[in-house]
C-alpha positions in Angstrom: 116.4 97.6 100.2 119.5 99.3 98.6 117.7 100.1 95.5 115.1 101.9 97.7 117.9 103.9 99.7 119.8 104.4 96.3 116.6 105.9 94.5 115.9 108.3 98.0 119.3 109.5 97.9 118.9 110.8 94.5 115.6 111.9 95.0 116.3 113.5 98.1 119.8 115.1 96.5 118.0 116.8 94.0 115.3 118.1 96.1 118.3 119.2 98.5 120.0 121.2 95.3 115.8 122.5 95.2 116.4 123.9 98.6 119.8 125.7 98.0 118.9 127.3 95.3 115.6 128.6 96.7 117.7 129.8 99.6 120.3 131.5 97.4 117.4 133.0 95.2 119.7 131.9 92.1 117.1 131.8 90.3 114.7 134.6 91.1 111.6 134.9 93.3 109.3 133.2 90.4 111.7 130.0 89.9 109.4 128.2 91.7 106.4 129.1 89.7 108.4 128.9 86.2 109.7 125.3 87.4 106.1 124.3 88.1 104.8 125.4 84.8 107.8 124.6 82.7 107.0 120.6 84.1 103.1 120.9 83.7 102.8 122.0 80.6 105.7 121.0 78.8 108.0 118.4 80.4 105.9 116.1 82.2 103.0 115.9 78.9 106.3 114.5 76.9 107.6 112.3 79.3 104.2 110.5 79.5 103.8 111.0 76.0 107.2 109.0 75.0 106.7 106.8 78.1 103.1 105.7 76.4 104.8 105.3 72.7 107.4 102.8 74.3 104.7 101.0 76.5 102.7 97.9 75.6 99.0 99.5 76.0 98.5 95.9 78.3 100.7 97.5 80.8 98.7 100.2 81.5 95.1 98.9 81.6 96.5 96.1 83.9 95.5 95.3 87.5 97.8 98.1 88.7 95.2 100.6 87.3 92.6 98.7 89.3 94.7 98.2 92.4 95.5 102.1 92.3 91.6 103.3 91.4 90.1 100.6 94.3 93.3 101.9 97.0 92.9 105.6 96.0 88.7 105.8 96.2 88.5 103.8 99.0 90.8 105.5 100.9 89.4 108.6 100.3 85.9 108.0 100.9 86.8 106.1 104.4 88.4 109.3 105.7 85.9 111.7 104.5 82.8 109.2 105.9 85.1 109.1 109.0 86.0 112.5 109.9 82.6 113.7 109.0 81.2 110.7 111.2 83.1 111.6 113.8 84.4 115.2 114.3 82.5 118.6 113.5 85.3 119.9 111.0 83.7 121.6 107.9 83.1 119.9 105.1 85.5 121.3 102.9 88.3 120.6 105.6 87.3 117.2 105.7 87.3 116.7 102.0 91.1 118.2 101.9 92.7 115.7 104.7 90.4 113.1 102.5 92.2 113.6 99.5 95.2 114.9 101.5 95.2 111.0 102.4 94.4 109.4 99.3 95.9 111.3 95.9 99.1 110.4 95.3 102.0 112.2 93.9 102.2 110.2 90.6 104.3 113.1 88.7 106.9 114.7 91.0 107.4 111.4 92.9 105.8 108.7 91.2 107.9 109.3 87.8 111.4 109.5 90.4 110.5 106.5 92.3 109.4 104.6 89.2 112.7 105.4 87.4 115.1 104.8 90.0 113.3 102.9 92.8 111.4 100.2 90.4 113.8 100.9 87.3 110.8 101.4 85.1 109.0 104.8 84.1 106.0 102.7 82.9 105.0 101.6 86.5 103.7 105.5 87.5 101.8 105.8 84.4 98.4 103.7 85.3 98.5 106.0 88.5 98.8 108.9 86.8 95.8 108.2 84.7 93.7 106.9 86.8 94.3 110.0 89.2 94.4 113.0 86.3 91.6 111.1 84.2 89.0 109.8 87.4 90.1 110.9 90.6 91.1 114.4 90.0 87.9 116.0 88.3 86.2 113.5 91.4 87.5 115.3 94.3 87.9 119.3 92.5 84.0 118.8 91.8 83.5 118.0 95.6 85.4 120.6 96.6 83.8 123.1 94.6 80.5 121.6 96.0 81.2 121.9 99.7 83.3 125.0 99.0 81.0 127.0 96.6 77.1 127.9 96.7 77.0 126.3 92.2 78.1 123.2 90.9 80.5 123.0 88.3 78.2 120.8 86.3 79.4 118.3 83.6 80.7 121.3 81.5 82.8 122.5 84.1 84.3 118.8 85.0 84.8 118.1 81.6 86.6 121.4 80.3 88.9 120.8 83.9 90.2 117.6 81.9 90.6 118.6 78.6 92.7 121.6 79.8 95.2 118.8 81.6 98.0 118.9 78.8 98.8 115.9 81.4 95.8 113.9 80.3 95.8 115.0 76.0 99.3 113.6 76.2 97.8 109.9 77.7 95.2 110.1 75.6 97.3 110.9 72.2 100.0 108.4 73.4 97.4 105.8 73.8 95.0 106.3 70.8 98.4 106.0 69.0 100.1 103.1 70.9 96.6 100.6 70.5 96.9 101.8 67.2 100.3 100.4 66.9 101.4 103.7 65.0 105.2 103.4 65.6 106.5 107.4 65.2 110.0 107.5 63.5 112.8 108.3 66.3 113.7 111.9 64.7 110.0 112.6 65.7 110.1 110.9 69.1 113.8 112.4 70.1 112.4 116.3 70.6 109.7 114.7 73.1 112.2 112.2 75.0 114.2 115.2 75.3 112.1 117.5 77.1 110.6 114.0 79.0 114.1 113.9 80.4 113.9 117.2 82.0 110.5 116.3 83.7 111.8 114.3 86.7 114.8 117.3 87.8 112.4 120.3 87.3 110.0 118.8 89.2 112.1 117.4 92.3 113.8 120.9 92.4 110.8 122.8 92.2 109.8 120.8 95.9 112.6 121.7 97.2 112.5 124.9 96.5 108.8 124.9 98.0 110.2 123.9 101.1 112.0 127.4 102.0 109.9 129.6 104.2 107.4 127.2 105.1 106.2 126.6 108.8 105.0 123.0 109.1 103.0 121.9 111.8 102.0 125.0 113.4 100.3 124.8 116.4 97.4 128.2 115.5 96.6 126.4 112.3 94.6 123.5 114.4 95.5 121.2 111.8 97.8 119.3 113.6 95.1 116.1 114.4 94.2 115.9 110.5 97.4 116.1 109.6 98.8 113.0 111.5 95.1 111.1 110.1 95.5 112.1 106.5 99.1 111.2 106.8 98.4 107.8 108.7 96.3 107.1 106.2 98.5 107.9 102.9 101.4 106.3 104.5 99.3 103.2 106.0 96.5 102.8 105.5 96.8 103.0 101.6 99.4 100.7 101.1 97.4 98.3 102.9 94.4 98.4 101.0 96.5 97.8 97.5 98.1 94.7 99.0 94.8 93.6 100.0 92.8 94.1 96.2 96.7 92.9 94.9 96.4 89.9 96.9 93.1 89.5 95.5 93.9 90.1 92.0 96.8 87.3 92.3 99.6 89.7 92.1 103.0 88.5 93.5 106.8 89.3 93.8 107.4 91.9 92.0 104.1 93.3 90.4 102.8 93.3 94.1 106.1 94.7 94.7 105.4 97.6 92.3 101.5 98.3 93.1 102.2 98.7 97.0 105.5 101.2 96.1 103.0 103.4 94.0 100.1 103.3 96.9 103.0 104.4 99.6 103.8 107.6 97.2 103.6 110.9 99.2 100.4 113.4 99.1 100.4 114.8 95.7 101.4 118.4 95.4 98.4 118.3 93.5 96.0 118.6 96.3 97.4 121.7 97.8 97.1 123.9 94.6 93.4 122.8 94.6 93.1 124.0 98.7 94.7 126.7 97.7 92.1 127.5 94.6 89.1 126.9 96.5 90.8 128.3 99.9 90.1 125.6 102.3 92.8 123.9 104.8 96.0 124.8 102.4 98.2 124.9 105.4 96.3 121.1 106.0 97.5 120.0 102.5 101.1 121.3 102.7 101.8 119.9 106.3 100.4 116.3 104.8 102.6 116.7 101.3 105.7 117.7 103.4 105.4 114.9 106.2 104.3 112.0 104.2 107.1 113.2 101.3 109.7 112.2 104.6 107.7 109.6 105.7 107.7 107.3 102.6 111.2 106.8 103.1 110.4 104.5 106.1 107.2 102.8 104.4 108.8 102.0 101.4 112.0 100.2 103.3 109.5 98.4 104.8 107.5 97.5 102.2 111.0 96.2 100.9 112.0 94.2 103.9 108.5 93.0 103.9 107.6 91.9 100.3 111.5 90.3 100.3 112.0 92.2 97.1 
C-alpha cells in the first residue's frame, strides 16, 4: 500500500503544481491547450516509442492486452445495453457515460501509475494499444452514428487512426522491436528525452483543467449517469479484469498489475470526443474528475486485497 500512496502523492503533487499555475495564469490562457498538444503529438508518441524499443514485444501481446480489451468492451457494452434498456436518455448520452465508464486513461494516468505505482512504464502500454488501436475508432464511430445523420465509413475510421501520432509510434516501435532492430543510443537519447517530459506535461495539463470547472451541477441532469459511469469505471471494471485474469491464470503480481490498469480513471480522452460531437461533455468531465479522486481508494484496496 505505501507504493500506491507514494505514487498518488506524486501524481497528485504534480497535478496540484497544474492547478497553481492555471490559477496564477503563469503561463497564459492557452497553457492548457499548448500542454495538451505539446504531449499528444510530441511527448507521449516518444515515450511509447522508446518504451516499445526497450520492451520484449511478449510483453505487450500478453494476457494483459486480453484482460484490458475483454474488461474495457465488456464494460462498455453492459452500460450502453443497460442505460438504453432501462432509462429514456438519448442515445448519444448513453454512449458517453458508456465509454465515460469503460475507456481508461492509459496516457495521462496510466503512464504515472505505471512508472511510479507498478515501477514499470511497460505495464500501460498494452492498454494504450488496445484502446488507441480498437477501442477508440469503436466508440468515435458510434458516436458519430448516434450523433450524426452519415456514417464515417471505413475511410473515415481508418484516416482517425493513422492520424494518432499515438498509434504510428506503437506501430514503428513494434515493427522495429519483432524485428529485433536495436537503434544505437545516440539515436534513441533525443526520443527518451522528450518521453521524459510526457508524464509532467500531461499531469499538469489536468490540473490546470481543473480551474473553473463546476462538477456536479445540479441543471446539467447528469448527476445519475455520472455516479453509474463512475460505479462502473471504478467497480465494476476492475472486477471484470480479475475475473478474465483469474481465468487466464494470472497471479501475484501480473494480476496485481492488470486490475491497477482496469481501476485507471475515465480517460480525458472521452470528453474531447463529447466535446467534438457535442453530446453530454459536462457528463464526461464530471466522470474524468470523480473517478481521477476516486482511484485513490480503489487502488488501496486493490492493494490491501491482492496482498501485493
Amino acid at each position: 500500500m505505501s507504493g500506491v500512496l507514494a505514487g498518488f502523492f506524486i501524481v497528485w503533487s504534480m497535478i496540484g503544481v497544474g492547478w497553481v499555475v492555471g490559477r496564477t495564469g503563469v503561463l497564459g490562457p492557452h497553457g492548457r491547450y499548448v500542454l495538451n498538444r505539446t504531449t499528444f503529438f510530441v511527448a507521449s508518441p516518444a515515450l511509447v516509442l522508446s518504451s516499445l524499443l526497450d520492451t520484449d514485444p511478449r510483453e505487450v501481446f500478453s494476457p494483459a492486452m486480453a484482460v484490458a480489451g475483454v474488461s474495457g468492451l465488456t464494460t462498455g457494452v453492459l452500460l450502453f445495453l443497460g442505460l438504453r434498456l432501462f432509462t429514456r436518455r438519448d442515445a448519444s448520452e448513453v454512449t458517453v457515460a458508456a465509454i465515460s465508464g469503460s475507456v481508461v486513461n492509459g496516457a495521462n494516468m496510466g503512464f504515472p501509475i505505471a512508472a511510479y505505482v507498478l515501477g514499470d512504464l511497460s505495464y500501460a502500454i498494452p492498454v494504450i494499444l488496445f484502446q488507441q488501436a480498437v477501442y477508440t475508432p469503436l466508440y468515435l464511430f458510434v458516436l458519430h452514428t448516434t450523433t450524426q445523420k452519415g456514417s464515417p465509413g471505413l475511410g473515415g475510421v481508418t484516416r482517425s487512426i493513422g492520424a494518432n501520432p499515438t498509434i504510428i509510434a506503437s506501430v514503428i516501435g513494434m515493427v522495429l522491436s519483432l524485428a529485433g532492430v536495436r537503434l544505437p543510443e545516440v539515436v534513441l537519447e533525443p526520443f527518451a528525452s522528450l518521453g521524459q517530459m510526457a508524464i509532467p506535461a500531461m499531469l499538469l495539463a489536468f490540473g490546470l483543467s481543473l480551474n473553473g470547472s463546476k462538477p456536479l451541477a445540479k441543471a446539467d441532469g447528469y448527476r445519475g449517469l455520472i455516479a453509474i459511469s463512475s460505479t462502473a469505471k471504478l467497480v465494476l471494471m476492475p472486477l471484470i479484469a480479475l475475473g478474465v485474469g483469474l481465468a487466464l491464470d494470472l497471479r501475484g503480481h501480473d494480476l496485481y498489475e492488470v486490475v491497477v490498469m482496469a481501476a485507471l480513471p475515465t480517460a480525458q480522452n472521452v470528453f474531447v470526443a463529447a466535446a467534438r460531437y457535442q453530446a453530454g461533455e459536462n457528463l464526461a468531465r464530471d466522470t474524468v474528475l470523480i473517478t481521477t479522486i476516486g482511484t485513490v481508494v480503489v487502488l488501496l484496496l486493490v492493494s490491501g486485497l491482492l496482498g501485493v
